[in-house]
mmCIF file as Biopython writes it, N, C-alpha, C and O atoms, coordinates in Angstrom:
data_model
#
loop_
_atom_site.group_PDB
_atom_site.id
_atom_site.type_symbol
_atom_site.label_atom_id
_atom_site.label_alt_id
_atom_site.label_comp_id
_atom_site.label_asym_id
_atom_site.label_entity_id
_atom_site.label_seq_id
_atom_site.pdbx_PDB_ins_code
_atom_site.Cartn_x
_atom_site.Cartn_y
_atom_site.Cartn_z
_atom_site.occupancy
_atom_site.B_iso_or_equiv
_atom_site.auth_seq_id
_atom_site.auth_asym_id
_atom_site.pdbx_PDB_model_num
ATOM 1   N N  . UNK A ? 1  ? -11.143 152.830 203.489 1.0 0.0 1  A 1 
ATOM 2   C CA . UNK A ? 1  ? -11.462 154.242 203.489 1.0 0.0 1  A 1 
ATOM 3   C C  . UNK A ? 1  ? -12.586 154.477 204.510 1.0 0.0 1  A 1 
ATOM 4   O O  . UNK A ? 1  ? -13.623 153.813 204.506 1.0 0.0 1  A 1 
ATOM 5   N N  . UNK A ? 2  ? -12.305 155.517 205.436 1.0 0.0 2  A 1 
ATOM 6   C CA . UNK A ? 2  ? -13.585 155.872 206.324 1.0 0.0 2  A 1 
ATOM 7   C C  . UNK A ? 2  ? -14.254 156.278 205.454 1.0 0.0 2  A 1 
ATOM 8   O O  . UNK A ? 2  ? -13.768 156.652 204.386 1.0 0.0 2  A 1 
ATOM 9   N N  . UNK A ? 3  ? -15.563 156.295 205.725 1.0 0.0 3  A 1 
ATOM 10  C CA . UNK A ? 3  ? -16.993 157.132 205.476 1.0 0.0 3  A 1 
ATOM 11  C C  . UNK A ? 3  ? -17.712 157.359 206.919 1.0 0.0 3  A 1 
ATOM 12  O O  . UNK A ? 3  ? -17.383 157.003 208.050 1.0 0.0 3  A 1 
ATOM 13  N N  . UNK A ? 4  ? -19.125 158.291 206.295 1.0 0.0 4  A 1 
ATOM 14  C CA . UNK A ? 4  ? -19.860 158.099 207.739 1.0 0.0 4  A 1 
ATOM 15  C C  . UNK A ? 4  ? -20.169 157.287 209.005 1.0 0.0 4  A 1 
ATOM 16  O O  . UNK A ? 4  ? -20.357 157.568 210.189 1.0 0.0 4  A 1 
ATOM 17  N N  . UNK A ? 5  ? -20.143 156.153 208.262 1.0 0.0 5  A 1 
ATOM 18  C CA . UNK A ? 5  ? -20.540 154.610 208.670 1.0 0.0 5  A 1 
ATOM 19  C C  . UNK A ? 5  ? -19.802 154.068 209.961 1.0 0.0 5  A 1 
ATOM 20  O O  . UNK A ? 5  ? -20.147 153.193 210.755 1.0 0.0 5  A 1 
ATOM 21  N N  . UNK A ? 6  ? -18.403 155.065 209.904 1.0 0.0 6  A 1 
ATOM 22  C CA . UNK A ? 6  ? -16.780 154.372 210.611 1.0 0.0 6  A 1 
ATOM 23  C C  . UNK A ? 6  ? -17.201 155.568 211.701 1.0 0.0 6  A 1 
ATOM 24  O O  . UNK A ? 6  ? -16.171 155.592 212.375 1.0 0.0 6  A 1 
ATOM 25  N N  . UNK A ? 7  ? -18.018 156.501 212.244 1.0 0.0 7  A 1 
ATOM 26  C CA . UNK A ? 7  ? -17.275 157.511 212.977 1.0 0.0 7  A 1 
ATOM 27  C C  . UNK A ? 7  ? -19.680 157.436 213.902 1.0 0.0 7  A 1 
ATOM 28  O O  . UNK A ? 7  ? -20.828 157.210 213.518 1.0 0.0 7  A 1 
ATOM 29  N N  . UNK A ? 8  ? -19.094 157.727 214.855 1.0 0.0 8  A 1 
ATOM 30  C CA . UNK A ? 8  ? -20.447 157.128 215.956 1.0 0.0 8  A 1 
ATOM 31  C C  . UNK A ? 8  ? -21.030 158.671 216.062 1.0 0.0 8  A 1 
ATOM 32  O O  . UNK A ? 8  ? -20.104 159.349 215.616 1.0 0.0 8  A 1 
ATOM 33  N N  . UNK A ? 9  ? -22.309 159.729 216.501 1.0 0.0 9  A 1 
ATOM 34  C CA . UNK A ? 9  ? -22.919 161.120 216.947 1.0 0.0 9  A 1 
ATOM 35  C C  . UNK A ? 9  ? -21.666 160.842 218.277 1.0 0.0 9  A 1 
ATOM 36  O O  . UNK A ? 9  ? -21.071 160.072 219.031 1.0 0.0 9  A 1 
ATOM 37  N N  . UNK A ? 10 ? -21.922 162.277 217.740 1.0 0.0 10 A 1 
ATOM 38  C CA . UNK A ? 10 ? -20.530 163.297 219.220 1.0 0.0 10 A 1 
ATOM 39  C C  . UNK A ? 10 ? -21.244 163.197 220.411 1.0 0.0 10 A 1 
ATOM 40  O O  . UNK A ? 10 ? -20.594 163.778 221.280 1.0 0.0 10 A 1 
ATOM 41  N N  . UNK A ? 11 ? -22.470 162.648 220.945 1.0 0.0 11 A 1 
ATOM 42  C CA . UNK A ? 11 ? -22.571 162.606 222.118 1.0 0.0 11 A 1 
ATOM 43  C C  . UNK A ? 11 ? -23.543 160.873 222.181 1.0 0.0 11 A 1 
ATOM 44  O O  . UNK A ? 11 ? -24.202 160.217 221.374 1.0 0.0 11 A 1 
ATOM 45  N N  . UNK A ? 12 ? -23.134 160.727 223.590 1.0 0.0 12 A 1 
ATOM 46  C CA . UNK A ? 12 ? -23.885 158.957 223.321 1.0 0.0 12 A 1 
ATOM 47  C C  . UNK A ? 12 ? -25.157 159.178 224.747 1.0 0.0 12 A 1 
ATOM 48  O O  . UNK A ? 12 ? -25.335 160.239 225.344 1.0 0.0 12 A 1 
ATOM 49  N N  . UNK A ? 13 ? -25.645 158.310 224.925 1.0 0.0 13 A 1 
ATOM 50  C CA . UNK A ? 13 ? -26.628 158.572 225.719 1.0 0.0 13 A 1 
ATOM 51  C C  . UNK A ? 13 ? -26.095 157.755 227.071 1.0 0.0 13 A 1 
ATOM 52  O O  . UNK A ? 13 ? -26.928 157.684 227.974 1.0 0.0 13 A 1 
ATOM 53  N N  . UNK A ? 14 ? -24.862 157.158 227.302 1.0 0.0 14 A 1 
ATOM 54  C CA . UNK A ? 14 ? -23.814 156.548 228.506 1.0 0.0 14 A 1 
ATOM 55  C C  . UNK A ? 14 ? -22.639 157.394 228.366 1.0 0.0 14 A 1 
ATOM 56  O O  . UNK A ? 14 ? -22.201 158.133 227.485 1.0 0.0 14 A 1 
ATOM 57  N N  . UNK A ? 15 ? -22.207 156.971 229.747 1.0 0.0 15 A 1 
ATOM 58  C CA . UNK A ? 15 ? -20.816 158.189 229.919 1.0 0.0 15 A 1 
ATOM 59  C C  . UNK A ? 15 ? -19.418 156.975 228.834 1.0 0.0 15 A 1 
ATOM 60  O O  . UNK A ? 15 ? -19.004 155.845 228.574 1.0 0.0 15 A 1 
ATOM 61  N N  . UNK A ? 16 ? -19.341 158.033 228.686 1.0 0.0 16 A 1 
ATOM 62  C CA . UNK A ? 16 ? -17.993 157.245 227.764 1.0 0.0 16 A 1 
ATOM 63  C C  . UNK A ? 16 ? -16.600 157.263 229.030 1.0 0.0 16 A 1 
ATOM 64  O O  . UNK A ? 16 ? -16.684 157.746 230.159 1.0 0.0 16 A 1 
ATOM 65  N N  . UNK A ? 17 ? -15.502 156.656 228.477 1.0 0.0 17 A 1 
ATOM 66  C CA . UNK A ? 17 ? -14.856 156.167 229.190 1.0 0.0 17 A 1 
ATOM 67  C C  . UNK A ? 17 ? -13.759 157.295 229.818 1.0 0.0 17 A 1 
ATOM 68  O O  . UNK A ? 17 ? -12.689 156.936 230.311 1.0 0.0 17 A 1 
ATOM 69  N N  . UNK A ? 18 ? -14.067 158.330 229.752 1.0 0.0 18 A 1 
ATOM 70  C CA . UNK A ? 18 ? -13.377 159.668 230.343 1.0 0.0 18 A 1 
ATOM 71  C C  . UNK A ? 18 ? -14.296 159.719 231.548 1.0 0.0 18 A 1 
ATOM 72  O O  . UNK A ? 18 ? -13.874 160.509 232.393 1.0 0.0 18 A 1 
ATOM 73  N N  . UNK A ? 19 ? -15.329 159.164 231.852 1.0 0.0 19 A 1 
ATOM 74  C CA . UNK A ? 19 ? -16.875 159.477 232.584 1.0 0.0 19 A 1 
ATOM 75  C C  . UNK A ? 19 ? -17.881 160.254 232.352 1.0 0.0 19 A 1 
ATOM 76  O O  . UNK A ? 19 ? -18.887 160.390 233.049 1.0 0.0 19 A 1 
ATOM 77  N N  . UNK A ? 20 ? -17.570 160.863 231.193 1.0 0.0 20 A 1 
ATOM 78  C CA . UNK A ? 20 ? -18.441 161.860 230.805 1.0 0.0 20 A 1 
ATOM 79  C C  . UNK A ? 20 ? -20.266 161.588 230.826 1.0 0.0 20 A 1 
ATOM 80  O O  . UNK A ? 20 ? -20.804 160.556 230.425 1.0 0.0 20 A 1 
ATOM 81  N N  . UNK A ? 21 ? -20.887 162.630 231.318 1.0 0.0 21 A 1 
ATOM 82  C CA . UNK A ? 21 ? -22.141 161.820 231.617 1.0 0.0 21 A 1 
ATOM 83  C C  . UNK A ? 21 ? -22.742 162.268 230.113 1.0 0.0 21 A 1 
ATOM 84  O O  . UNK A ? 21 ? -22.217 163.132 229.411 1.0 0.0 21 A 1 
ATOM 85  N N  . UNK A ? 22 ? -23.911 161.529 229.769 1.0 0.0 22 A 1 
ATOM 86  C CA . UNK A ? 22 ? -24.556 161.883 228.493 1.0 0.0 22 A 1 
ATOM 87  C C  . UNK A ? 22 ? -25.100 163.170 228.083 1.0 0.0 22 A 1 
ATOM 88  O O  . UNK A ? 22 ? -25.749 164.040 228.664 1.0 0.0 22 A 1 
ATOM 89  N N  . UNK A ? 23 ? -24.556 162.999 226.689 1.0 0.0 23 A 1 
ATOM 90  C CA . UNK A ? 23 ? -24.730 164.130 225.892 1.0 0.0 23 A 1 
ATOM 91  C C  . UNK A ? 23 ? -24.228 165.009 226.202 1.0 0.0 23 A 1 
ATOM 92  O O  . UNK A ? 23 ? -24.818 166.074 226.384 1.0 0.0 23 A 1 
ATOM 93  N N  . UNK A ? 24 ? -22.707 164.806 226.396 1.0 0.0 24 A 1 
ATOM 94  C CA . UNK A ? 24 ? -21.324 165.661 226.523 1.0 0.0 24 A 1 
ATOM 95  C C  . UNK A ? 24 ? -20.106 165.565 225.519 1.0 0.0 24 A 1 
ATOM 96  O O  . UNK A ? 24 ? -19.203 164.782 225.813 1.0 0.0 24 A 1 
ATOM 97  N N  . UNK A ? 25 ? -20.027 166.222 224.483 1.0 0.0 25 A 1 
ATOM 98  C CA . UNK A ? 25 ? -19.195 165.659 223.257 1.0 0.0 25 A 1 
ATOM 99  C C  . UNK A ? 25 ? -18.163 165.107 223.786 1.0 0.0 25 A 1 
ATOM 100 O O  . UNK A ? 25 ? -17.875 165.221 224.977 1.0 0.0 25 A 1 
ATOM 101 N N  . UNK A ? 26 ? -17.438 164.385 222.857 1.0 0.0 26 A 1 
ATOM 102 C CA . UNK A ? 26 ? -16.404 163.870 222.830 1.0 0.0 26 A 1 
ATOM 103 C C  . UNK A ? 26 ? -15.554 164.214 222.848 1.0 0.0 26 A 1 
ATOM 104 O O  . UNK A ? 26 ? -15.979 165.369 222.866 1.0 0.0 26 A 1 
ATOM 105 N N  . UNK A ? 27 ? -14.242 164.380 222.867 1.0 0.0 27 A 1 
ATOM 106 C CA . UNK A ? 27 ? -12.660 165.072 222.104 1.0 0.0 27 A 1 
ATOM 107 C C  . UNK A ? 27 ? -12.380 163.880 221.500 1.0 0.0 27 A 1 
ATOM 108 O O  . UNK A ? 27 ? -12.610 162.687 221.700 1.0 0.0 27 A 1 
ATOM 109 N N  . UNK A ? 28 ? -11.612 164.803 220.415 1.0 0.0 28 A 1 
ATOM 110 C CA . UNK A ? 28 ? -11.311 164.053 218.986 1.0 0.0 28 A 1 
ATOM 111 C C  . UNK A ? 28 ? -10.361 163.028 219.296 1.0 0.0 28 A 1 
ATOM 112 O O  . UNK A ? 28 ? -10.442 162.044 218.561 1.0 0.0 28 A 1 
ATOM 113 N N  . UNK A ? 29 ? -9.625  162.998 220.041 1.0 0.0 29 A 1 
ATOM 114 C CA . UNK A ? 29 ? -8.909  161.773 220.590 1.0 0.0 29 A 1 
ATOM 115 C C  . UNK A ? 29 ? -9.825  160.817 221.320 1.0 0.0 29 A 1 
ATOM 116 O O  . UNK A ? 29 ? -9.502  159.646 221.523 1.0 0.0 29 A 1 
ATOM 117 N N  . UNK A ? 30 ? -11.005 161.351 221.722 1.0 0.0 30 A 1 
ATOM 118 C CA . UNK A ? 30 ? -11.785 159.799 221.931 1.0 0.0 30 A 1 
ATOM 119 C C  . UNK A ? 30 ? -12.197 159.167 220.912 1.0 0.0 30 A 1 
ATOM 120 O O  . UNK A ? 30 ? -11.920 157.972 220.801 1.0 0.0 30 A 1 
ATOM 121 N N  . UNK A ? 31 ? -12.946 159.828 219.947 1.0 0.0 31 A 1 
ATOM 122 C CA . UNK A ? 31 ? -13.333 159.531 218.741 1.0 0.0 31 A 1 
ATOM 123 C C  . UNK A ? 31 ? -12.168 158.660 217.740 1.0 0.0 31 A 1 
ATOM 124 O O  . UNK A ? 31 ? -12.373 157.596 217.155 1.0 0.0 31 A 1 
ATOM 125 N N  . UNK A ? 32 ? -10.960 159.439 217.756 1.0 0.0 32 A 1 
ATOM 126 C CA . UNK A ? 32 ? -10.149 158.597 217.022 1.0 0.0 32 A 1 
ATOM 127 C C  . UNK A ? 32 ? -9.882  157.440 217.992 1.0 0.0 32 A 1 
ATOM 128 O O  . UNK A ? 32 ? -10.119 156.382 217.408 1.0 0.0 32 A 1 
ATOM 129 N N  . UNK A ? 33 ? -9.565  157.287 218.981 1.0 0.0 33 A 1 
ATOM 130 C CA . UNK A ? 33 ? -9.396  155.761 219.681 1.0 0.0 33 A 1 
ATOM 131 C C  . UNK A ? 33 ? -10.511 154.619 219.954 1.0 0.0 33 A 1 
ATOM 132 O O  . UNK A ? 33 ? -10.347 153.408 220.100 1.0 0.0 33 A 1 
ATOM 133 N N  . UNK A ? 34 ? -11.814 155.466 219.979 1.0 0.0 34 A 1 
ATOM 134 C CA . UNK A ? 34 ? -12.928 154.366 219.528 1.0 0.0 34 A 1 
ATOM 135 C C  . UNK A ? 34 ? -13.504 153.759 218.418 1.0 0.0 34 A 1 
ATOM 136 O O  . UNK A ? 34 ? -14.205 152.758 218.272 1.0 0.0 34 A 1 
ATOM 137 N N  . UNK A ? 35 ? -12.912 154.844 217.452 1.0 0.0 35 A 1 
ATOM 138 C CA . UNK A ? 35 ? -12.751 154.581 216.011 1.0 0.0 35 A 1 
ATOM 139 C C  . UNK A ? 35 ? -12.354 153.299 215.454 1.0 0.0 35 A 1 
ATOM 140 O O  . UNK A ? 35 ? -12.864 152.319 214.912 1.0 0.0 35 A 1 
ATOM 141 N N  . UNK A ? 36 ? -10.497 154.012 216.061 1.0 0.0 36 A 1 
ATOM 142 C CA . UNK A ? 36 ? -9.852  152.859 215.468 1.0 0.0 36 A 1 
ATOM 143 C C  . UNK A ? 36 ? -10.061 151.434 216.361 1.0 0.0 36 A 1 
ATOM 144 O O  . UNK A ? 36 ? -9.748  150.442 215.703 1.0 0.0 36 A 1 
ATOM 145 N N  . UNK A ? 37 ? -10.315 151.277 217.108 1.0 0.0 37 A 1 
ATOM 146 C CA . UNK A ? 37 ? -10.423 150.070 218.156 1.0 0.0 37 A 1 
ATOM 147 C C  . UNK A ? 37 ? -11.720 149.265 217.689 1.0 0.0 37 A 1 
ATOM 148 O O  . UNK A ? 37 ? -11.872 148.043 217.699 1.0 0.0 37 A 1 
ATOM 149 N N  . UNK A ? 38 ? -12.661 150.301 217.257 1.0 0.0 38 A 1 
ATOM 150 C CA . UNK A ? 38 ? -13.724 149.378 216.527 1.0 0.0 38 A 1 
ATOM 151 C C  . UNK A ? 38 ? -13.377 148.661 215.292 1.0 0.0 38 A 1 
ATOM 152 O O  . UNK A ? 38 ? -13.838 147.565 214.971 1.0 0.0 38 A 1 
ATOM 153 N N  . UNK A ? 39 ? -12.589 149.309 214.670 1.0 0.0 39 A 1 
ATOM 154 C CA . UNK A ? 39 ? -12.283 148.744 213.596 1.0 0.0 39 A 1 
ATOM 155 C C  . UNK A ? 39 ? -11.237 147.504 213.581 1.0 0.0 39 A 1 
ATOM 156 O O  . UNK A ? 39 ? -11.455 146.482 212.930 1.0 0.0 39 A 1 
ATOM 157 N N  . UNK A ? 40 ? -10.134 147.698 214.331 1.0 0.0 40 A 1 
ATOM 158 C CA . UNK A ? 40 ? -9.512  146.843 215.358 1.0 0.0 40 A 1 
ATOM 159 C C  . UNK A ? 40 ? -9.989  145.192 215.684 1.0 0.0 40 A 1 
ATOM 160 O O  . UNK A ? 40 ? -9.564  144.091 215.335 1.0 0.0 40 A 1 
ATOM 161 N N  . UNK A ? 41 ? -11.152 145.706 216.583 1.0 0.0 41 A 1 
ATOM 162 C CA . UNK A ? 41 ? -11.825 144.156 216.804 1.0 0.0 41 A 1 
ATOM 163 C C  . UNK A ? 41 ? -12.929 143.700 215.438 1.0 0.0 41 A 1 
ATOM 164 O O  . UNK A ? 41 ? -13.055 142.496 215.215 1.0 0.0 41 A 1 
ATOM 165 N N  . UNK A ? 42 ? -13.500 144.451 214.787 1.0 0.0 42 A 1 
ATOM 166 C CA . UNK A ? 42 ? -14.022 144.328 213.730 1.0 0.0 42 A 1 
ATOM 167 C C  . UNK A ? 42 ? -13.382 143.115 212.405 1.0 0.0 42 A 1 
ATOM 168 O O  . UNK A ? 42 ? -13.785 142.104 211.829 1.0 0.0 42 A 1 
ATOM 169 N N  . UNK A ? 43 ? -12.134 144.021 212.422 1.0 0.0 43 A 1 
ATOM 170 C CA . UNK A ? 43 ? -11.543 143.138 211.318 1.0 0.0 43 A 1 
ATOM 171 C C  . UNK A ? 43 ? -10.270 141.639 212.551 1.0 0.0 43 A 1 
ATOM 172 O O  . UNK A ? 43 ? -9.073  141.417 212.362 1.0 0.0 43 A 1 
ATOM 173 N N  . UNK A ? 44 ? -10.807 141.249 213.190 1.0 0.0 44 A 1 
ATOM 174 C CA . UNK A ? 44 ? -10.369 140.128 214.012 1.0 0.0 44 A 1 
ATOM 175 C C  . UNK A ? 44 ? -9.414  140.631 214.789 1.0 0.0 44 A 1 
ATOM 176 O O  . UNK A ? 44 ? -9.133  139.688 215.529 1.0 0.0 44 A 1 
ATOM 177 N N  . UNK A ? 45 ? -8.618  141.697 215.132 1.0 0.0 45 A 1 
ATOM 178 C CA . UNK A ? 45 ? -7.306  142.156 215.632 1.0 0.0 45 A 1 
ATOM 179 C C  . UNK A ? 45 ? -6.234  142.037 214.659 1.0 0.0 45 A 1 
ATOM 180 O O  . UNK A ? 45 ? -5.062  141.928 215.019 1.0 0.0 45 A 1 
ATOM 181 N N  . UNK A ? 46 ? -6.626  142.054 213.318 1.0 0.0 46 A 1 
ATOM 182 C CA . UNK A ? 46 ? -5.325  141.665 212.342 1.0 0.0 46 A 1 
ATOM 183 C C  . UNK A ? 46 ? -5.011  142.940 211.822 1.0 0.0 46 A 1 
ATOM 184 O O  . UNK A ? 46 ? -5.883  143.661 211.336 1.0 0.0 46 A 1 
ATOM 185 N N  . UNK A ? 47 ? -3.656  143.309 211.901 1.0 0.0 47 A 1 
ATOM 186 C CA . UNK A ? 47 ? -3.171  145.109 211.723 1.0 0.0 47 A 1 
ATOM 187 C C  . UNK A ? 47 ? -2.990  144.731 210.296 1.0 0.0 47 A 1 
ATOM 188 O O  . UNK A ? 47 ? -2.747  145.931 210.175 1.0 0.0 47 A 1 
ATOM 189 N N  . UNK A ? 48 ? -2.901  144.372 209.413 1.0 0.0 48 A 1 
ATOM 190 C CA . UNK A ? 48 ? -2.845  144.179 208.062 1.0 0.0 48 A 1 
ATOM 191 C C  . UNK A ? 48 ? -4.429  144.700 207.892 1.0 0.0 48 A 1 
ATOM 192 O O  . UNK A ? 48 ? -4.856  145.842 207.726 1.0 0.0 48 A 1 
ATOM 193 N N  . UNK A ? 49 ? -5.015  143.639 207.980 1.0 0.0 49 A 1 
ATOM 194 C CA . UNK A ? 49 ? -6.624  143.555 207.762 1.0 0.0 49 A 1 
ATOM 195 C C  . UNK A ? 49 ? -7.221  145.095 208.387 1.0 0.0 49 A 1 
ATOM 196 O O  . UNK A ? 49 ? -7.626  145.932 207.580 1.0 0.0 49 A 1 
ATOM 197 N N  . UNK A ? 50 ? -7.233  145.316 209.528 1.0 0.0 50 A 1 
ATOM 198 C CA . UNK A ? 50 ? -7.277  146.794 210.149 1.0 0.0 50 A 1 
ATOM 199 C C  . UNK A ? 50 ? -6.342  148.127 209.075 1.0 0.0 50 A 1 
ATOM 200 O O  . UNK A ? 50 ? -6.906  149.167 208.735 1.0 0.0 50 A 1 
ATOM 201 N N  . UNK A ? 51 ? -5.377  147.908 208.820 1.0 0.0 51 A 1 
ATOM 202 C CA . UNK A ? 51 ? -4.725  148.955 208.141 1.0 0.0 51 A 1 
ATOM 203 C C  . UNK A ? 51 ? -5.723  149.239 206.204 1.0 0.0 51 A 1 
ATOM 204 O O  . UNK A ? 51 ? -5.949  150.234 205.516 1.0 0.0 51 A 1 
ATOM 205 N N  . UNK A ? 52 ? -6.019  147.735 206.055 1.0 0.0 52 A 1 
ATOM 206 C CA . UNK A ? 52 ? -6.497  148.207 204.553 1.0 0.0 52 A 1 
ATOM 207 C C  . UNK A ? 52 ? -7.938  148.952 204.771 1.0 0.0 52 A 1 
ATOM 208 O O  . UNK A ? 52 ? -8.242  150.005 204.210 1.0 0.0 52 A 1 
ATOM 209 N N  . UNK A ? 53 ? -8.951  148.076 205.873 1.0 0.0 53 A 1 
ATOM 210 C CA . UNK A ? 53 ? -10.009 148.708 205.952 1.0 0.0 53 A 1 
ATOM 211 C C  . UNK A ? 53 ? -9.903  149.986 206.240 1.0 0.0 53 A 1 
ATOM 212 O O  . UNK A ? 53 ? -10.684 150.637 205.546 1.0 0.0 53 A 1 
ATOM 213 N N  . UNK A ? 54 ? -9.209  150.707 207.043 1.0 0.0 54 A 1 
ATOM 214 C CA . UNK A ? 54 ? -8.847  152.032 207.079 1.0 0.0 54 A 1 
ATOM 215 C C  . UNK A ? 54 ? -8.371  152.795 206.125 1.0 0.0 54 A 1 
ATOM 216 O O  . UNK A ? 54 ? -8.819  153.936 206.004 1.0 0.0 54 A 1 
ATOM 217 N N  . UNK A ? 55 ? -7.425  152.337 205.312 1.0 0.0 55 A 1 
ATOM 218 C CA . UNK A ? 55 ? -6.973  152.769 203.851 1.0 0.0 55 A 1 
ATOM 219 C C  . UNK A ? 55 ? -6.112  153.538 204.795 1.0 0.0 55 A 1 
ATOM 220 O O  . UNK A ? 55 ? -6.267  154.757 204.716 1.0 0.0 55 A 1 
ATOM 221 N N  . UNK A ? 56 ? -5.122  153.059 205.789 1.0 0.0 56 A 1 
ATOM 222 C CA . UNK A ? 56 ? -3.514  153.320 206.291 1.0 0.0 56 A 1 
ATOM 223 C C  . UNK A ? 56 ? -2.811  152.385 206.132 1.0 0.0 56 A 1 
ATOM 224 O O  . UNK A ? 56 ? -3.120  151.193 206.157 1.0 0.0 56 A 1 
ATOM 225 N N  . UNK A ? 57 ? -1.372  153.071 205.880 1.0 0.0 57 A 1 
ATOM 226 C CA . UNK A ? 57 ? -0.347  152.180 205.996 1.0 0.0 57 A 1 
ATOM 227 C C  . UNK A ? 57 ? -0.266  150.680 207.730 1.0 0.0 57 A 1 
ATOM 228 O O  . UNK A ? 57 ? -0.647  150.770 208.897 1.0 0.0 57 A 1 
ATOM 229 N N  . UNK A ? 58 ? 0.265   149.801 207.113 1.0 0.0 58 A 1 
ATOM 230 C CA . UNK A ? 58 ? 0.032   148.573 208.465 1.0 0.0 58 A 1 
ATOM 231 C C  . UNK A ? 58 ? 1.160   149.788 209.419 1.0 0.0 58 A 1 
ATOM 232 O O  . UNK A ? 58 ? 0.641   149.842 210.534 1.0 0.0 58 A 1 
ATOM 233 N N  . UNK A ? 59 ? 2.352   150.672 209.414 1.0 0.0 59 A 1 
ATOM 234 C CA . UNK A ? 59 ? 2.982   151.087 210.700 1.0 0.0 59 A 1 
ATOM 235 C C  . UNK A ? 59 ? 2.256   151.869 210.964 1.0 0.0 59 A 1 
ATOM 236 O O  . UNK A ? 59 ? 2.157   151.902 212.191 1.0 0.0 59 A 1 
ATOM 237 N N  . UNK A ? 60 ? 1.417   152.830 210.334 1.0 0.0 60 A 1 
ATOM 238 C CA . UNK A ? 60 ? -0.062  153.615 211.688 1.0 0.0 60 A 1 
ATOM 239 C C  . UNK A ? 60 ? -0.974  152.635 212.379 1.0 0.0 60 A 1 
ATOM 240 O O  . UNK A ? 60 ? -1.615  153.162 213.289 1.0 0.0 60 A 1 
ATOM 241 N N  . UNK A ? 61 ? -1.213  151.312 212.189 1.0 0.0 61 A 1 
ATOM 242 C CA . UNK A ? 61 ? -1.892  150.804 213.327 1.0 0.0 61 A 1 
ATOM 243 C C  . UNK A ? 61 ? -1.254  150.533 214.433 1.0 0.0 61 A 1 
ATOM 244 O O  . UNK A ? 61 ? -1.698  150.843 215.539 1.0 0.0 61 A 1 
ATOM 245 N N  . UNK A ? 62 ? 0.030   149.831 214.214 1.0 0.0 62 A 1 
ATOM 246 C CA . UNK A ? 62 ? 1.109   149.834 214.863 1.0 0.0 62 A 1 
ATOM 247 C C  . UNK A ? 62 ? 1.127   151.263 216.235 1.0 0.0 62 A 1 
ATOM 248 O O  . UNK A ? 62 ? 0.999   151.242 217.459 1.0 0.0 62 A 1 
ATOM 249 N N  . UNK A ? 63 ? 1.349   152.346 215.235 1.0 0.0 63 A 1 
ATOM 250 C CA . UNK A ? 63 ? 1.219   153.515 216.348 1.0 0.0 63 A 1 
ATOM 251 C C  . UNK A ? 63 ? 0.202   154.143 217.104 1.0 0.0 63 A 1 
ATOM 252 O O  . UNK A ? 63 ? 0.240   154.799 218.145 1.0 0.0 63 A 1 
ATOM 253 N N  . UNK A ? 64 ? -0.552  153.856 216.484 1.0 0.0 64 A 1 
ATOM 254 C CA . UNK A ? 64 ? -2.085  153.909 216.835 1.0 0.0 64 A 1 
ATOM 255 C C  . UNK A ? 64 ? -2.311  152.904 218.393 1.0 0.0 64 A 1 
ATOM 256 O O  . UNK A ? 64 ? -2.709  153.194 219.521 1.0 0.0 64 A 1 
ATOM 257 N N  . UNK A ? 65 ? -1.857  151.707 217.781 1.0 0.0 65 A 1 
ATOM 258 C CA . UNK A ? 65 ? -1.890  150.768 219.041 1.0 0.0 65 A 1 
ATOM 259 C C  . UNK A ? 65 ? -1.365  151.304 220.003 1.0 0.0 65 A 1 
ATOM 260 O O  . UNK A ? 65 ? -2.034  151.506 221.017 1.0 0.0 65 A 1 
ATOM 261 N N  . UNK A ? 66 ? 0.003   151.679 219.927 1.0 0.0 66 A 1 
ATOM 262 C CA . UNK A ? 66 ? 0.932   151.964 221.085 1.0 0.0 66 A 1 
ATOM 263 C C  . UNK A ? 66 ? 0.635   153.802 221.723 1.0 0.0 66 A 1 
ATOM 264 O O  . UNK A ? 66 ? 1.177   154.335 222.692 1.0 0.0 66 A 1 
ATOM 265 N N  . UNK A ? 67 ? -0.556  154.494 220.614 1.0 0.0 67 A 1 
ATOM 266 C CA . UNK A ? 67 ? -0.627  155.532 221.311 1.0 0.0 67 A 1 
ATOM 267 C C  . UNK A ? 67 ? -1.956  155.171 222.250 1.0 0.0 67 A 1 
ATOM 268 O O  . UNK A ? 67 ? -1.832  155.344 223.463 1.0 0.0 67 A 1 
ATOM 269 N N  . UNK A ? 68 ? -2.816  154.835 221.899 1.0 0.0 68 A 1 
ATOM 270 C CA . UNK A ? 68 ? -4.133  153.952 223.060 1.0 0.0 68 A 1 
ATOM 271 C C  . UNK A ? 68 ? -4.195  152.915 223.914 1.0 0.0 68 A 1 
ATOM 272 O O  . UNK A ? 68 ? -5.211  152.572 224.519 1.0 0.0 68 A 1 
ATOM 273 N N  . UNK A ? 69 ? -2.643  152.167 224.011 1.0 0.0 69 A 1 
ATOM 274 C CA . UNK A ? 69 ? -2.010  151.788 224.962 1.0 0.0 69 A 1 
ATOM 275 C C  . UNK A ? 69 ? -2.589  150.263 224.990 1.0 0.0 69 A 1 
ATOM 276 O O  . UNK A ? 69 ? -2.860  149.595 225.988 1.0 0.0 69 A 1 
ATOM 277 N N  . UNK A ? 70 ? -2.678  149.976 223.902 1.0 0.0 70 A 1 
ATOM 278 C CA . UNK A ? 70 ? -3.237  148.283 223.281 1.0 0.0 70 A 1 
ATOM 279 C C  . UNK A ? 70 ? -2.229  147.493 223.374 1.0 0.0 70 A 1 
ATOM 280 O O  . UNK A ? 70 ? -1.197  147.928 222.864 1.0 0.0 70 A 1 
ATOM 281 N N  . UNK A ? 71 ? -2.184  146.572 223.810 1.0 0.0 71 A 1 
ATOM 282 C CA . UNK A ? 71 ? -1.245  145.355 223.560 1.0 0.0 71 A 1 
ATOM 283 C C  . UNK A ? 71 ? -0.916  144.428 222.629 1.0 0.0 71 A 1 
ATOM 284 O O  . UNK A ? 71 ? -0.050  143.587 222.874 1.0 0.0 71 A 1 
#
């Protein structure tokens, strides 16, 4: 289950990977792909292990992967 803990402040003090320079919010599609990717390498790259810590089914990491273009 997310809580606060899982989700980073809407602006960072480095450009995030759109280039955005600091302290320029995010869009929610960055947020959800840095989200889940933290969580991702967090729980070792294991989509089982990734799907419970998230409290999703294992085929949304699956899609998740293939929508942020993960291998």
């Amino acid at each position: 289950m997310l809580d606060e803990h899982d989700f980073f402040p809407l602006t960072q003090d480095r450009p995030g990977p759109s280039g955005k320079s600091a302290n320029q919010p995010q869009t929610l599609q960055e947020m959800e792909r840095q989200t889940f990717l933290d969580a991702y390498e967090r729980n070792g790259k294991n989509k089982a292990r990734t799907a419970r810590d998230l409290g999703i089914a294992e085929r949304t990491v699956y899609n998740l992967l293939a929508r942020h273009g993960v291998k």
